[in-house]
TIRO-2110 file (N, C-alpha, C; in Angstrom, 1 decimal):
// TIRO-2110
-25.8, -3.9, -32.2, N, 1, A
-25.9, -2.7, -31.4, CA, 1, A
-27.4, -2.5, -30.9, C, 1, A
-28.0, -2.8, -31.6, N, 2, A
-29.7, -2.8, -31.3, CA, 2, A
-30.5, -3.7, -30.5, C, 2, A
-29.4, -4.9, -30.7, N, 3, A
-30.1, -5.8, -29.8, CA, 3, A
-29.2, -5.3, -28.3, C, 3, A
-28.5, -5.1, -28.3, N, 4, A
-28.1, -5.2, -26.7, CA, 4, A
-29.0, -3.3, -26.2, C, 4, A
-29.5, -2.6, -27.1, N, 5, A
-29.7, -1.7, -26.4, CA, 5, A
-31.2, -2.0, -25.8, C, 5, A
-31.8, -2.8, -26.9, N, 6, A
-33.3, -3.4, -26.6, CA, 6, A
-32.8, -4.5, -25.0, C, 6, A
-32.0, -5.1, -25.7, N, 7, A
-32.0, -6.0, -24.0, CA, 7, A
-31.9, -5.5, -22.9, C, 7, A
-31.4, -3.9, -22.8, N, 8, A
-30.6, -3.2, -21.4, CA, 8, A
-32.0, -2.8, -21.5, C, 8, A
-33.0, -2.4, -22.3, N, 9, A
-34.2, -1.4, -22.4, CA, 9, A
-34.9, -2.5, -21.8, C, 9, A
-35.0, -3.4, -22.0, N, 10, A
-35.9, -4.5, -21.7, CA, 10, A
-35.7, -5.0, -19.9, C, 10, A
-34.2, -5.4, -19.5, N, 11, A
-33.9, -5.1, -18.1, CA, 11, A
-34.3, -4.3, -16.9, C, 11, A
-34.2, -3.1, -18.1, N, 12, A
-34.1, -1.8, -16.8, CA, 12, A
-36.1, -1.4, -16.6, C, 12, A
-37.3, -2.4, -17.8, N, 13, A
-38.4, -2.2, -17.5, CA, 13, A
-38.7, -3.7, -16.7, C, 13, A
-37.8, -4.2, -16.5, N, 14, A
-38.0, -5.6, -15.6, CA, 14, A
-37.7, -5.2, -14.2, C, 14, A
-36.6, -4.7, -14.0, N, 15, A
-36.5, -4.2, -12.8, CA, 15, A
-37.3, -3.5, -12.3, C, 15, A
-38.0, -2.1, -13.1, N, 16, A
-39.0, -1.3, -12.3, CA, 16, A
-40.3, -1.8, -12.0, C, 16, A
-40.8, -2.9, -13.1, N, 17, A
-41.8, -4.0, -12.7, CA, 17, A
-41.3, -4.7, -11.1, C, 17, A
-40.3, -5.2, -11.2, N, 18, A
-40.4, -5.9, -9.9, CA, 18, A
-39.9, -5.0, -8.9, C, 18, A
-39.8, -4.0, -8.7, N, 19, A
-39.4, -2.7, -7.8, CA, 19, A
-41.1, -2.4, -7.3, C, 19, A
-41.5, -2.6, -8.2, N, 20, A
-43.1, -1.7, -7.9, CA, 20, A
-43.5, -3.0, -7.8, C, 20, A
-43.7, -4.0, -7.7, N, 21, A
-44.3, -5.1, -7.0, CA, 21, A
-43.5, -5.2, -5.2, C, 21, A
-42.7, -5.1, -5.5, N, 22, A
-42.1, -5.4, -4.4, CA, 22, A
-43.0, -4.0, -3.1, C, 22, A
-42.4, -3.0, -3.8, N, 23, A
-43.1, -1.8, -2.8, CA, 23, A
-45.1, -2.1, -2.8, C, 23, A
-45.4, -2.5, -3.8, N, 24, A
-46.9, -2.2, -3.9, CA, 24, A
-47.0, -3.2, -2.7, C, 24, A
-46.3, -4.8, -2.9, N, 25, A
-46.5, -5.7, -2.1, CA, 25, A
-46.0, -5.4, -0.7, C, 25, A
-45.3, -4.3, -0.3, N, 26, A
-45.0, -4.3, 1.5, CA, 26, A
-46.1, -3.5, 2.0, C, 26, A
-46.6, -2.8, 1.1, N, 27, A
-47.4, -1.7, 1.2, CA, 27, A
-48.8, -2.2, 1.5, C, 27, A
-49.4, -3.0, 0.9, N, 28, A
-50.7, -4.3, 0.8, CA, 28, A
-50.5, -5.3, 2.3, C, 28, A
-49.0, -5.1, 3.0, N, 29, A
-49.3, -6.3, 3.7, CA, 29, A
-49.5, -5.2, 5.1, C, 29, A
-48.7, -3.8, 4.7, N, 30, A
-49.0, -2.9, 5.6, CA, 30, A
-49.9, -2.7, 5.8, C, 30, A
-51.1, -2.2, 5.3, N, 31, A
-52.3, -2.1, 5.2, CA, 31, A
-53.1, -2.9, 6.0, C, 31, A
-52.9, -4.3, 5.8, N, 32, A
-53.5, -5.4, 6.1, CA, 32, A
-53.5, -5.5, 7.2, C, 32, A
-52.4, -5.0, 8.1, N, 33, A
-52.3, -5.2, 9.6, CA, 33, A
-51.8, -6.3, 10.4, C, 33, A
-51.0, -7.6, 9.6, N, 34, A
-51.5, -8.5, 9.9, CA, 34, A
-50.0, -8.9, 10.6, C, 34, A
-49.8, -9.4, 11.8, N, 35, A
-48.7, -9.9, 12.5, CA, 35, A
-47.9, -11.4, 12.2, C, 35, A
-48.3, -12.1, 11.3, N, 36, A
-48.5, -13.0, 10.7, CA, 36, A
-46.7, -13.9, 10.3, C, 36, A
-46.3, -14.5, 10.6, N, 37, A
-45.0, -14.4, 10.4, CA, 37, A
-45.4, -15.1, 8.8, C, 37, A
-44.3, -14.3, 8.2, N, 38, A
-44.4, -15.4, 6.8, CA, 38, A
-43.9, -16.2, 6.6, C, 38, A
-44.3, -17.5, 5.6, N, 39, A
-43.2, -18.6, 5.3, CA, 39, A
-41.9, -18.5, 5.3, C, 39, A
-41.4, -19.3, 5.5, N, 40, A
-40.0, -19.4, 5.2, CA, 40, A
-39.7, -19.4, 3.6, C, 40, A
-39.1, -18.6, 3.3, N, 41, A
-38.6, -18.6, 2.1, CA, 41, A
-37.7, -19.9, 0.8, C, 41, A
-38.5, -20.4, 0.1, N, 42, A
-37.6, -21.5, -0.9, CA, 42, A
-36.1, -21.0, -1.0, C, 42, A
-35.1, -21.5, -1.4, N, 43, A
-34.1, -21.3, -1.7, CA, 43, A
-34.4, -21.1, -3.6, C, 43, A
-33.4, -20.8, -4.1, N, 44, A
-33.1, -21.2, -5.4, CA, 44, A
-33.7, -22.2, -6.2, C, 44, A
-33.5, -23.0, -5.5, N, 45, A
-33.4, -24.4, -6.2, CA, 45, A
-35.5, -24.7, -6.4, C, 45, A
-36.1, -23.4, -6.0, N, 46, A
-37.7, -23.4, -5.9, CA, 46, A
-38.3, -22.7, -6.9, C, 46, A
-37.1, -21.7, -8.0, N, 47, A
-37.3, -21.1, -9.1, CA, 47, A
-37.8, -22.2, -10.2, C, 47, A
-39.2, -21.6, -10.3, N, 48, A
-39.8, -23.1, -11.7, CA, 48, A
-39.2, -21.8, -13.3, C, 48, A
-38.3, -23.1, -13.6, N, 49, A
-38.2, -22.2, -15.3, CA, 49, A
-37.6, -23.4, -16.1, C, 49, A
-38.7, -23.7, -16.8, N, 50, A
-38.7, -24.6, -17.7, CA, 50, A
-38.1, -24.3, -19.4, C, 50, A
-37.9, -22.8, -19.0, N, 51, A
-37.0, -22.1, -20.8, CA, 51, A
-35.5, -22.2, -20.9, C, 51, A
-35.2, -22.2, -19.1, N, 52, A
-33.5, -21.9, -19.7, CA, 52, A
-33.2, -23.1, -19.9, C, 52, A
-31.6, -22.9, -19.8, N, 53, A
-30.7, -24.1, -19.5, CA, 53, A
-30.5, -24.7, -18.4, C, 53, A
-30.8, -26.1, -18.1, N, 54, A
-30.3, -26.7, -16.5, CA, 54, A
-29.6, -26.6, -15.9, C, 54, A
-29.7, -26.1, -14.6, N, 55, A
-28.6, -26.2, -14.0, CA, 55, A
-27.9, -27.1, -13.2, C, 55, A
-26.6, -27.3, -12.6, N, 56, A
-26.2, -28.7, -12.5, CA, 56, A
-27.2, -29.6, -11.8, C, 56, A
-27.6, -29.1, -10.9, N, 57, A
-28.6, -30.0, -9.8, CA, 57, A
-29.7, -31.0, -10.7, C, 57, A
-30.1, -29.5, -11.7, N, 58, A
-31.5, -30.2, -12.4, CA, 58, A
-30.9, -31.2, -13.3, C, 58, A
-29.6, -30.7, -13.7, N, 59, A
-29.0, -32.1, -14.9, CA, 59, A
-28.9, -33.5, -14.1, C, 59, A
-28.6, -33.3, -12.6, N, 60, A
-28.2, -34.7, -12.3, CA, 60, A
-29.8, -35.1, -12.4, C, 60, A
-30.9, -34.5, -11.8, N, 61, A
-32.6, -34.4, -11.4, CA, 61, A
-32.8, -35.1, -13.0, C, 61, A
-32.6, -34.5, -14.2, N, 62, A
-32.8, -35.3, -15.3, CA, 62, A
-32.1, -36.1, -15.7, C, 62, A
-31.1, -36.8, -15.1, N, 63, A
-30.6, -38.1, -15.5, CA, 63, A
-30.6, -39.5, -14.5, C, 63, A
-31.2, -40.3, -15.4, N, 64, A
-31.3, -41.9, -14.3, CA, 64, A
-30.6, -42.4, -14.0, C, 64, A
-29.2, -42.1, -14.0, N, 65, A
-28.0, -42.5, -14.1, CA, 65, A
-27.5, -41.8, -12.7, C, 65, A
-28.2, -41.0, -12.2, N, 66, A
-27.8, -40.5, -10.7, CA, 66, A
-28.4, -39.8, -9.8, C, 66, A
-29.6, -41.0, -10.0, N, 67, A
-30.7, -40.9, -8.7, CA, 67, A
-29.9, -41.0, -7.1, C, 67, A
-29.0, -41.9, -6.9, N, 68, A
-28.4, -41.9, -5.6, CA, 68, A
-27.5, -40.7, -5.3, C, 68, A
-26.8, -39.7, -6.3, N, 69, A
-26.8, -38.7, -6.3, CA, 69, A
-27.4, -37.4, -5.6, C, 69, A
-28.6, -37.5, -6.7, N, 70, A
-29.8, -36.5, -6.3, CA, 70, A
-30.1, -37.0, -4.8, C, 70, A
-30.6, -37.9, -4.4, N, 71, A
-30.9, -38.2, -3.0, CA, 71, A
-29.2, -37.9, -1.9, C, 71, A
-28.2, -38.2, -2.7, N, 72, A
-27.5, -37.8, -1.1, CA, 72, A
-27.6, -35.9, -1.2, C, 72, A
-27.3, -35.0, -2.5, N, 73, A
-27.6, -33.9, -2.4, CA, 73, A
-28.7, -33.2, -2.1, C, 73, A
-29.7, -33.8, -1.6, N, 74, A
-30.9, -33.6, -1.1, CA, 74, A
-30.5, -34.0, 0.5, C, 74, A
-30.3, -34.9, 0.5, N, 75, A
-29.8, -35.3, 1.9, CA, 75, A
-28.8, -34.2, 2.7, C, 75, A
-27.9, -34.3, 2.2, N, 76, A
-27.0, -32.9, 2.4, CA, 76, A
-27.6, -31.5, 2.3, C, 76, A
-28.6, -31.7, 1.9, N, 77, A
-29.1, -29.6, 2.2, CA, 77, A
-28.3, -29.1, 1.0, C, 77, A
-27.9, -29.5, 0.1, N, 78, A
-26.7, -28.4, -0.9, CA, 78, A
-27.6, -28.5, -1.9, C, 78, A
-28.9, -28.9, -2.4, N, 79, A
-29.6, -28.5, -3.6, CA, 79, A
-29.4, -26.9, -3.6, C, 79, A
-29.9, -26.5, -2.7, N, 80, A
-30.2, -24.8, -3.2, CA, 80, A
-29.0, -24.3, -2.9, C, 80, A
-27.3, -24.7, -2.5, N, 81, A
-26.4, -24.5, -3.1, CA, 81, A
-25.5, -24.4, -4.4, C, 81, A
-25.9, -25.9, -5.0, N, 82, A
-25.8, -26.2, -6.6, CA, 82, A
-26.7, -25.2, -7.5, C, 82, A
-28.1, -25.0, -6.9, N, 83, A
-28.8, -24.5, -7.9, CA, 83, A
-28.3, -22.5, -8.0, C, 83, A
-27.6, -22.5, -6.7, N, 84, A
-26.9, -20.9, -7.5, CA, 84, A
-26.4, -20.4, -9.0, C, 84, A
-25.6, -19.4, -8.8, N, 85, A
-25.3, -18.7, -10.2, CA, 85, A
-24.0, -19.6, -10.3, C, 85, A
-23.4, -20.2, -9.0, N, 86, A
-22.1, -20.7, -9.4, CA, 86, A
-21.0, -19.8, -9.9, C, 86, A
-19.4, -20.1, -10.5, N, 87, A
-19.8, -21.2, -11.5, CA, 87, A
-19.4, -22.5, -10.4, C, 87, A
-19.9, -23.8, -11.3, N, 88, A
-19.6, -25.2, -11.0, CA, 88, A
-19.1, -25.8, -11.6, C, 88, A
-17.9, -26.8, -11.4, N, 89, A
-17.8, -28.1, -12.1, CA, 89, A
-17.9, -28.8, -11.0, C, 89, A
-18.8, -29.8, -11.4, N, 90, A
-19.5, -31.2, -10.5, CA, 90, A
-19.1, -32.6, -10.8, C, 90, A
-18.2, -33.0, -10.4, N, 91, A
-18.1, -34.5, -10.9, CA, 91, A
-18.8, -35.5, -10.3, C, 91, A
-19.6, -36.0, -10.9, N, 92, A
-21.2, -36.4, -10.9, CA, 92, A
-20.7, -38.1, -10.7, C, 92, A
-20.7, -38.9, -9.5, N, 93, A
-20.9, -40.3, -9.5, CA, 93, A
-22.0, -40.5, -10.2, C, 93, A
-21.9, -41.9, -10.9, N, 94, A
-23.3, -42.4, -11.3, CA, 94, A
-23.5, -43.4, -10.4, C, 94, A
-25.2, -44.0, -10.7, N, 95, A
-25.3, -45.3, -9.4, CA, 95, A
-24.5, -46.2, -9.2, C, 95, A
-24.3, -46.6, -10.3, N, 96, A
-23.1, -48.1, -10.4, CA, 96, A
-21.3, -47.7, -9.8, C, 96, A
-21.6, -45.9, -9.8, N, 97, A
-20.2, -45.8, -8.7, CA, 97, A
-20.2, -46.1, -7.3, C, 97, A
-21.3, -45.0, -7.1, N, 98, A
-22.3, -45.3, -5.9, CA, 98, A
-22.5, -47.0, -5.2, C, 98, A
-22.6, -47.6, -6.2, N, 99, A
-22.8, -49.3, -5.9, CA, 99, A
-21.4, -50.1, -5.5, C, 99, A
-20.4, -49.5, -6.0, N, 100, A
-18.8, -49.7, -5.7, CA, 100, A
-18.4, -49.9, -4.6, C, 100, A
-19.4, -48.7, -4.0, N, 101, A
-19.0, -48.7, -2.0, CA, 101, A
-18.8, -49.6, -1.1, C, 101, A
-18.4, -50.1, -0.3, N, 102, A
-18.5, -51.1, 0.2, CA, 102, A
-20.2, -51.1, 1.2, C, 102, A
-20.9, -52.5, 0.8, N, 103, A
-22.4, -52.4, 1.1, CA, 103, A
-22.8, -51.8, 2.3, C, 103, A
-24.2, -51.1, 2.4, N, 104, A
-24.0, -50.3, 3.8, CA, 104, A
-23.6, -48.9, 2.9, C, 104, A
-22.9, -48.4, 2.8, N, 105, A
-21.8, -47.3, 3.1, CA, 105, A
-22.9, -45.7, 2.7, C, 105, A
-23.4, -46.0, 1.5, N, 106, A
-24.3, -45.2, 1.0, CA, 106, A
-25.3, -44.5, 2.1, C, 106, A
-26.1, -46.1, 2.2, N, 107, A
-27.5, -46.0, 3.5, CA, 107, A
-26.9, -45.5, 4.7, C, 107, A
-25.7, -45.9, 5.4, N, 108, A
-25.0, -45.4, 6.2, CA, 108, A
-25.0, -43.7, 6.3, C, 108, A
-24.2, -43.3, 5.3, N, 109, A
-24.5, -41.8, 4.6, CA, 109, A
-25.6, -40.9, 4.8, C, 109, A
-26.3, -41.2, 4.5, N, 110, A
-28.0, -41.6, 4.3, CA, 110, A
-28.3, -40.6, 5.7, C, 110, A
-28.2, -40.9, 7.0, N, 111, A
-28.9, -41.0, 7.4, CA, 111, A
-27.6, -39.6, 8.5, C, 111, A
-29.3, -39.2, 8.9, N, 112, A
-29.2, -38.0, 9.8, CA, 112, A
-27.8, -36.9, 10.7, C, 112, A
-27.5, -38.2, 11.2, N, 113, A
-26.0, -37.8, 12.1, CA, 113, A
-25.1, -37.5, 10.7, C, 113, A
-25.1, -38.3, 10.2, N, 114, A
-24.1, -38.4, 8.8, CA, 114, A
-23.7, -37.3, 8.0, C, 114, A
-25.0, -36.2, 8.4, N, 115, A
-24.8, -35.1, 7.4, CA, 115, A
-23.8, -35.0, 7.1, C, 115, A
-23.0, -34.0, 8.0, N, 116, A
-21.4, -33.4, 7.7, CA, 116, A
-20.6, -34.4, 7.0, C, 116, A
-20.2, -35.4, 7.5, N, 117, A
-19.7, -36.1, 6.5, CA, 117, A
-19.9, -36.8, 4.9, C, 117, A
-21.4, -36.5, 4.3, N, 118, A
-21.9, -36.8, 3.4, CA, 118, A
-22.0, -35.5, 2.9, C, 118, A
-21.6, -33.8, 3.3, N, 119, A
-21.7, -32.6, 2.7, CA, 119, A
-20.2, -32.6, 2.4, C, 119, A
-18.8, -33.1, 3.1, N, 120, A
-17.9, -33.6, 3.3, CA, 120, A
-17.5, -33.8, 2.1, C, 120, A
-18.0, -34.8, 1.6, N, 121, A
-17.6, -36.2, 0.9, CA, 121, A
-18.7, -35.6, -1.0, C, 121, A
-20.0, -35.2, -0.3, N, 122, A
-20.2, -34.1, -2.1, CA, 122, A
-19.4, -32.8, -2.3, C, 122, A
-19.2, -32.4, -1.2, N, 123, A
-18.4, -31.1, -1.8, CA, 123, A
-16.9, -31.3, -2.3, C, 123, A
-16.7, -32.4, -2.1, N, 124, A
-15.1, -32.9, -2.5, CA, 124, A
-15.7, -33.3, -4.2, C, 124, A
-16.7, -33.2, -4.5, N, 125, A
-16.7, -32.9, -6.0, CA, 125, A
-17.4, -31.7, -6.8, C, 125, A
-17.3, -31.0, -5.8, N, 126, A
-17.8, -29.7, -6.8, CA, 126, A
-16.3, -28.8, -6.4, C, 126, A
-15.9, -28.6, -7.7, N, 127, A
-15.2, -27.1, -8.0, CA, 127, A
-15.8, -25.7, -8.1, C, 127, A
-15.3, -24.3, -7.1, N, 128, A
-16.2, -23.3, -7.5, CA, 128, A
-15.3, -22.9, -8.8, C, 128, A
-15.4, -23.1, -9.7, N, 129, A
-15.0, -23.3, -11.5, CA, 129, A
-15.8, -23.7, -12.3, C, 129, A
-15.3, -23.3, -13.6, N, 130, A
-15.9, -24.0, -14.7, CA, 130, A
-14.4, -24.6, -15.7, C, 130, A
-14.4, -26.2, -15.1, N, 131, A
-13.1, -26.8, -16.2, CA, 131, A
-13.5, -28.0, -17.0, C, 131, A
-13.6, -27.3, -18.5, N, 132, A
-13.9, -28.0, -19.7, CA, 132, A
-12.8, -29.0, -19.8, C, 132, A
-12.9, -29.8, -20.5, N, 133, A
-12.4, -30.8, -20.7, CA, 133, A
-10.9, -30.8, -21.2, C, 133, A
-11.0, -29.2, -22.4, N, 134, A
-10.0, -28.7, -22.8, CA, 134, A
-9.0, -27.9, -22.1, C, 134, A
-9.8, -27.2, -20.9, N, 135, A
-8.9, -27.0, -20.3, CA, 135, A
-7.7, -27.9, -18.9, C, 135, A
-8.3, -29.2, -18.9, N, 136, A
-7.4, -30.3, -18.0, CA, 136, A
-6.1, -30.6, -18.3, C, 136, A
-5.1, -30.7, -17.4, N, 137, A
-4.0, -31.0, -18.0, CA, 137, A
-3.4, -32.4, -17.3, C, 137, A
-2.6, -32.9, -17.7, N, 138, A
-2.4, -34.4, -16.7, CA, 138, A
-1.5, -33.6, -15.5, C, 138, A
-1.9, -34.2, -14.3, N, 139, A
-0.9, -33.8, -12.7, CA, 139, A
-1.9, -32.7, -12.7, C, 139, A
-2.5, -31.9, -13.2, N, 140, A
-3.1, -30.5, -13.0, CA, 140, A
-4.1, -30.8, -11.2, C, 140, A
-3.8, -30.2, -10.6, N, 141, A
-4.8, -30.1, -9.3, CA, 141, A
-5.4, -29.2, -9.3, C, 141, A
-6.4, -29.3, -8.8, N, 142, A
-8.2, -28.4, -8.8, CA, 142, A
-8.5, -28.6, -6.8, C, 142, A
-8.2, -27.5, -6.9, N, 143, A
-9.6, -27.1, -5.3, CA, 143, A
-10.2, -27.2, -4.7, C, 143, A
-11.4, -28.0, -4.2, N, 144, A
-12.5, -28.4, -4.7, CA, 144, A
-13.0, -27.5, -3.4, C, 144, A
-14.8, -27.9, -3.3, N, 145, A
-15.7, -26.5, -2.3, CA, 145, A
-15.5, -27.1, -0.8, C, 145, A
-15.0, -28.5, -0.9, N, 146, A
-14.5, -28.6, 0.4, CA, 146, A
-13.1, -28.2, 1.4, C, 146, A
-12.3, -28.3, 0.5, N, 147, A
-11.1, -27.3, 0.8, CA, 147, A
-9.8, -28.5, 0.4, C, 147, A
-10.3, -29.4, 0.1, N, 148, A
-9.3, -30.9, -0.2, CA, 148, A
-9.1, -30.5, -1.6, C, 148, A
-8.3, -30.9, -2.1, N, 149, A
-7.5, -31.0, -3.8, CA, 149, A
-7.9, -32.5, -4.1, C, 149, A
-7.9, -32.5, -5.5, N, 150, A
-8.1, -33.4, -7.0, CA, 150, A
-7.0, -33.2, -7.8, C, 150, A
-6.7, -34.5, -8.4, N, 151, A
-5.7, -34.5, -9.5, CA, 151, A
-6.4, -35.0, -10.1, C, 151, A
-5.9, -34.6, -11.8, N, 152, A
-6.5, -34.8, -13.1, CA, 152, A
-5.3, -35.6, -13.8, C, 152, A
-5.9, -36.4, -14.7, N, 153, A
-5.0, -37.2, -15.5, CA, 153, A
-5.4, -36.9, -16.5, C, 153, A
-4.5, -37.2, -17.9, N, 154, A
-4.8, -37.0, -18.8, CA, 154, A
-4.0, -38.1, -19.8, C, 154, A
-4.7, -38.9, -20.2, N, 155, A
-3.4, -39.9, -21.2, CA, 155, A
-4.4, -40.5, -22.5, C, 155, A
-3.9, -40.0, -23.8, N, 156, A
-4.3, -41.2, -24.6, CA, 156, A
-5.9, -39.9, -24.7, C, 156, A
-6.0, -39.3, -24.5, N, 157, A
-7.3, -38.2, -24.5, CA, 157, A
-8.1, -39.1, -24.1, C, 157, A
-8.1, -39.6, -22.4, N, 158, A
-8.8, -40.0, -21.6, CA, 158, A
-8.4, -38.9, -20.5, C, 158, A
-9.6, -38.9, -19.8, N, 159, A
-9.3, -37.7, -18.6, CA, 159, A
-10.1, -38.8, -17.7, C, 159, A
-9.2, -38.1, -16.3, N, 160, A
-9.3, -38.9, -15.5, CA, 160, A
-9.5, -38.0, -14.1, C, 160, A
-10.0, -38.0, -12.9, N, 161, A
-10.3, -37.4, -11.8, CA, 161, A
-10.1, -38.4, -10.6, C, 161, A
-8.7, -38.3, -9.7, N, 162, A
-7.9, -38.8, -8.6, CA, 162, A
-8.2, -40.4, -9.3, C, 162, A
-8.0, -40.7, -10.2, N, 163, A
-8.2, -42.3, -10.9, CA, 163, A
-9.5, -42.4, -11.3, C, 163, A
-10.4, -41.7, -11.0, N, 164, A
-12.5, -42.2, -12.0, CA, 164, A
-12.3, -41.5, -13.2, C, 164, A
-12.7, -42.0, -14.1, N, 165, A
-12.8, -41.5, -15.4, CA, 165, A
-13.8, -40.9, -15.5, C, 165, A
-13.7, -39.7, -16.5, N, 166, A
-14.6, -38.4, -16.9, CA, 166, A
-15.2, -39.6, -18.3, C, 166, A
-16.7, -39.9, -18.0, N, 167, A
-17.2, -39.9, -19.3, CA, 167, A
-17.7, -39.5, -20.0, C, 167, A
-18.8, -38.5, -19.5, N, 168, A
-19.6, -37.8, -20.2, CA, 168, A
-19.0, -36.6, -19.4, C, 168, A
-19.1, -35.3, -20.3, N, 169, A
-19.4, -34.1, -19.6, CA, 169, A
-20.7, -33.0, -20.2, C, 169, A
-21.5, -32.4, -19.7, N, 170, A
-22.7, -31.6, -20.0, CA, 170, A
-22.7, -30.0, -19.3, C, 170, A
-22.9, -29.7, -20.2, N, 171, A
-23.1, -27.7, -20.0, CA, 171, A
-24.1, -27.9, -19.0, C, 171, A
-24.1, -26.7, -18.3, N, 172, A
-25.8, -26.6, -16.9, CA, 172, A
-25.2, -24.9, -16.8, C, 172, A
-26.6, -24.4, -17.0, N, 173, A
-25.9, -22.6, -16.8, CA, 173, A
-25.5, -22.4, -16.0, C, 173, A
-24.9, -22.9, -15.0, N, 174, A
-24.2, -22.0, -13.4, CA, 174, A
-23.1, -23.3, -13.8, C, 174, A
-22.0, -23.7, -14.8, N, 175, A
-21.3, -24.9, -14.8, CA, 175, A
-21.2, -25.8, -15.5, C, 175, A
-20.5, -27.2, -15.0, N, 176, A
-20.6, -28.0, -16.0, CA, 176, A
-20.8, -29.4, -15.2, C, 176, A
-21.0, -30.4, -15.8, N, 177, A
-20.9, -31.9, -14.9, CA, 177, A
-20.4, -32.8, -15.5, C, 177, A
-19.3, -33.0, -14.9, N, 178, A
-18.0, -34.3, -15.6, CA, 178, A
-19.1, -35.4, -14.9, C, 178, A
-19.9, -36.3, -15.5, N, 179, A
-20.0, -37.8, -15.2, CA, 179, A
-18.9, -38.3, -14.8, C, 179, A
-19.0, -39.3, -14.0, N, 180, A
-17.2, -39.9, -13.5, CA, 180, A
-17.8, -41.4, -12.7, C, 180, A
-17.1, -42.7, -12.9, N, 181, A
-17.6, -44.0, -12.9, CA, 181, A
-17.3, -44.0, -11.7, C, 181, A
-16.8, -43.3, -10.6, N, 182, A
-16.3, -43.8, -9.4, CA, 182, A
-16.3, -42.6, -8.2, C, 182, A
-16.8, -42.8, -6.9, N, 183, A
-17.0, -41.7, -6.0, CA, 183, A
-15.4, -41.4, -5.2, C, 183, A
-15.4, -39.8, -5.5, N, 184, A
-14.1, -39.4, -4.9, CA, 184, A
-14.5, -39.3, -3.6, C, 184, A
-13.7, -39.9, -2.7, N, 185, A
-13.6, -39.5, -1.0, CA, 185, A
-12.2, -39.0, -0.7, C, 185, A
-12.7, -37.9, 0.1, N, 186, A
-11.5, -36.9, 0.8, CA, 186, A
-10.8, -37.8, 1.5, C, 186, A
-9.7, -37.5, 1.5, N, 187, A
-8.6, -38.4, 2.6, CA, 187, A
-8.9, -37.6, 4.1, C, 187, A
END
């Protein structure tokens, strides 16, 4: 009971700190006079916080196992998507799925015109969900942020996603990320 009253007490003097920075700060630029357009604003994904828990983006960011990953979601503009509050489940190609493609296909991706179909083709693995492992059922279909459906398998307590297998899966605070040996493409 004490600690949640100290945490709401602790909140409600976070908020009026950043309430009075915010006002002191329009007030300082009023003053100033200055016509000046300001930067463009970072997305999310510009928040430095090295205490919490990662979030999906930064879990793929810390694993070497899905650098071609990180570069097509960088390529796609959906970093500071991922890095929201979510929730997410991300099923995460690794490179060696990525390398499966027929050659070309990636680099092809890659590149400029391609966007939409490489936002296309990652959003066909993020769920706006969080589905643990425990909760998969075999035949079960999932939604995904592109608007296409996934089927889950389940046999032998192997899980499976449209046929790529779930290897690893890892907590990230806005979600979770199913590792998976093979890239799903929307039909």
């Amino acid at each position: 009971m004490k600690i949640n009253f100290l945490f709401r007490n602790i909140l409600i003097v976070l908020a009026l700190v950043a309430l009075t920075n915010c006002t002191n700060s329009g007030a300082e630029q009023q003053s100033a006079g200055t016509d000046a357009a300001a930067p463009a604003a970072a997305g999310q994904s510009a928040v430095q916080d090295d205490m919490s828990q990662k979030d999906v983006v930064k879990v793929a960011v810390g694993s070497p196992d899905h650098t071609t990953l990180v570069t097509a979601v960088k390529a796609a503009a959906l970093v500071d998507v991922l890095s929201n509050a979510g929730p997410f489940t991300v099923f995460a190609p690794t490179n060696a799925a990525f390398d499966k493609l027929p050659a070309g296909t990636v680099t092809d991706l890659l590149k400029p015109d391609k966007k939409e179909v490489l936002q296309d083709i990652l959003q066909y693995h993020v769920a706006v969900a969080v589905y643990k492992t425990d909760m998969l059922q075999d035949g079960q279909v999932i939604n995904m942020a592109n608007g296409g459906n996934v089927t889950i398998g389940v046999k032998d307590g192997k899980y499976t996603v449209n046929g790529a297998n779930i290897v690893a899966s890892v907590p990230a605070s806005n979600g979770l990320v199913h590792v998976i040996d093979a890239v799903l493409l929307p039909k």
